[in-house]
N, C-alpha and C positions, 0 to 999 in steps of 0.2 A: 721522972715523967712516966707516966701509963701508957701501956701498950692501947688504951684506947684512943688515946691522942697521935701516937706514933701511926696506926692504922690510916687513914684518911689521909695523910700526908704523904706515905710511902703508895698511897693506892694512885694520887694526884699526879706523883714522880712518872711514877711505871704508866701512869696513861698517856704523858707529856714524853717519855723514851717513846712509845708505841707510834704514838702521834710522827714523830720524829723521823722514825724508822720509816712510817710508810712514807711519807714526803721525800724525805732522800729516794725511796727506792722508784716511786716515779718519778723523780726527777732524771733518774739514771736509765730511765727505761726512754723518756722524751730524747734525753741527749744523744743514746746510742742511735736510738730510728733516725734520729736526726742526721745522724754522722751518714748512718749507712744511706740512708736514701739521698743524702749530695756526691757521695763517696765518687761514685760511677760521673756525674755532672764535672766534677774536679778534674777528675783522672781526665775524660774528654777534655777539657779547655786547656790543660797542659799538654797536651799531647798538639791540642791544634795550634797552640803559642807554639811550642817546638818547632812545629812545622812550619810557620811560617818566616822563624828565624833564619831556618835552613837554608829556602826557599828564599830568603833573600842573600843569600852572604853566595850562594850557587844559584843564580837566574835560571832558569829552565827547566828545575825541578820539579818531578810532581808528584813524587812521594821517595819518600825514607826509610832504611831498617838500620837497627840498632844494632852495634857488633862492639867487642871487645877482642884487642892486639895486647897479647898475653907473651912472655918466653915461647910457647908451644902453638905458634902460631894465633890465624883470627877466628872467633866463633862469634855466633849469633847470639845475642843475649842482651839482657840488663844487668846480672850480676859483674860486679867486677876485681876479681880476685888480686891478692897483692902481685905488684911488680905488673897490672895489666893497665892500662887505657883504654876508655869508652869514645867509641867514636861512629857517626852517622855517615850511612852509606847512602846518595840520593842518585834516585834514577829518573832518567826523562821519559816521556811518554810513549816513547816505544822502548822502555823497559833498560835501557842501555845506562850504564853507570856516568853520575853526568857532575861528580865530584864528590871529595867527603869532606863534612864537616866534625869540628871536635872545639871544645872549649878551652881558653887558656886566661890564666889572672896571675895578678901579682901586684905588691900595695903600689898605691897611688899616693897624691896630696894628704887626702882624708880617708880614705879606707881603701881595702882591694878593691879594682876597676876588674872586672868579670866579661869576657866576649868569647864570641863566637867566629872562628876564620873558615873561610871554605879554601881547601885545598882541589888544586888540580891535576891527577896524576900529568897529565897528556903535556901537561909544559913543567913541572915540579916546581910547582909556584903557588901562593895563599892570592887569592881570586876576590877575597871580598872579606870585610869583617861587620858586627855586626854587637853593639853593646849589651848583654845579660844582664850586667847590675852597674851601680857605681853610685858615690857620692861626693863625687866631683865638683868643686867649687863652679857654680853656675855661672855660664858666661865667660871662664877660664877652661875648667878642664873637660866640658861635656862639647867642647870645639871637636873633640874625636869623633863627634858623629854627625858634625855638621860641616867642616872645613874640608872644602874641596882640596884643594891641593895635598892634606895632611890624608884622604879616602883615597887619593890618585896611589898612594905608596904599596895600597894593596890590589893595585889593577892586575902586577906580576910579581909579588916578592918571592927573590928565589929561593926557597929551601930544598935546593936538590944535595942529595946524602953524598958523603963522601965516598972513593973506591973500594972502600971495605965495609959500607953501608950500615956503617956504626955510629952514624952521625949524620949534622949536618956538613956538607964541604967547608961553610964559611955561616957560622953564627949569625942570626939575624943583632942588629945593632941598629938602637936612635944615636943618629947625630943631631948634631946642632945645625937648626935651621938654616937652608939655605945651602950646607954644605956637603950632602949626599955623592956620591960618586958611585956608588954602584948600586946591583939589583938586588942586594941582600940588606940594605941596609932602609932605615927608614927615615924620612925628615922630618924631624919635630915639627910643633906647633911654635910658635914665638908667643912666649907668655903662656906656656903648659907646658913645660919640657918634662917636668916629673912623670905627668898624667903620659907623655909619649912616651916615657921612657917603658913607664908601667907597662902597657901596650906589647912595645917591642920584646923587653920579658919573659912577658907572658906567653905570646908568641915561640920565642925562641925556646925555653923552658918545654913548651908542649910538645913541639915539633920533636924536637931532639928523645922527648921521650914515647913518641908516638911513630915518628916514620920509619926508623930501623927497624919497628916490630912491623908497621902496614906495609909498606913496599915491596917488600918478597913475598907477601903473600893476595897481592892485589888481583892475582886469576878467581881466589874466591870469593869475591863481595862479587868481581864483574859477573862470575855464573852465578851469581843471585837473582840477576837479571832476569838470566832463562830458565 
């Protein structure tokens, strides 16, 4: 074959790459501005989702800051270094510490069930919870956020720490409906006990690794206030 025949064919390639090249590279140029100018719109709608999760699992709240309960005490942040916990500090409207919120999961029926509990230092008790994710068999196990009597279990759950505030006193535990006996323990749903179990768990699991680190240190969220 002649280099005259090969010419036109290799000039038709290299124009077809070129072609190519510039497509992709606006392509990439639309995608990025695109990214960037939602970027800030995002970051705003999660930030105000957050908030109003807070805002409900802690009634009275009227804004939040973000802390992490580390070995070395709590600091202010989003980072969260190993062996820490992320946990939300919400203040009411004259500024005063009005509970903290923090997240806790662990699996369910069909996948990890994801919430949010508001803790109250003032009685050492989970005050409200509040679902983040879940795929919970419909009608069965999304009963967690609609069944009164099963939302009543977190009006006072106690998780107050033990005398050496290496724990909790008494593990939070679901039992079987109906047969609760005390303020640490939670009552299932009849016909979700998994999805309650999941819950209580999740719960317990967070608490245990979240309050021995916040509690001795809870004078510094409250002078956040001032």
């Amino acid at each position: 074959m002649s280099s005259e025949t090969l010419t036109p064919q290799m000039s038709s390639s290299a124009a077809m790459v070129r072609t190519l090249g510039i497509v992709a590279t606006v392509c990439g140029v639309i995608i990025v501005g695109a990214y960037e100018s939602t970027y800030s719109a995002v970051a705003a709608n999660k930030k105000l989702a957050l908030e109003r999760a807070v805002f409900k699992v802690l009634p009275g709240s009227k804004s939040i800051t973000e802390f992490v309960a580390g070995p070395n005490g709590v600091t202010e942040g989003t980072d969260v270094p190993a062996g820490s916990v992320k946990f939300y500090a919400a203040y009411d409207a004259e500024g005063r510490l009005n509970g903290v919120a923090a997240e806790a999961a662990a699996r369910g029926y069909a996948d990890v069930v994801r919430i949010l509990y508001g803790y109250s230092p003032d009685c050492q008790c989970i005050v409200g919870i509040g679902v983040v994710s879940m795929r919970e068999t419909p009608g069965i196990g999304d009963k967690i956020i609609t069944d009164k009597d099963f939302l009543a279990n977190f009006q006072a759950l106690d998780v107050r720490l033990n005398a050496e505030m290496s724990g909790l006193a008494n593990a939070v535990k679901t039992v079987k409906h109906g047969t609760k006996t005390q303020p640490w323990q939670i009552d299932a749903i009849s016909g979700a006990t998994v999805t309650s179990k999941a819950v209580g768990r999740g719960i317990n699991d967070s608490a245990q690794a979240l309050l021995p680190k916040l509690v001795p240190n809870l004078d510094k969220i409250r002078s956040k206030a001032s």
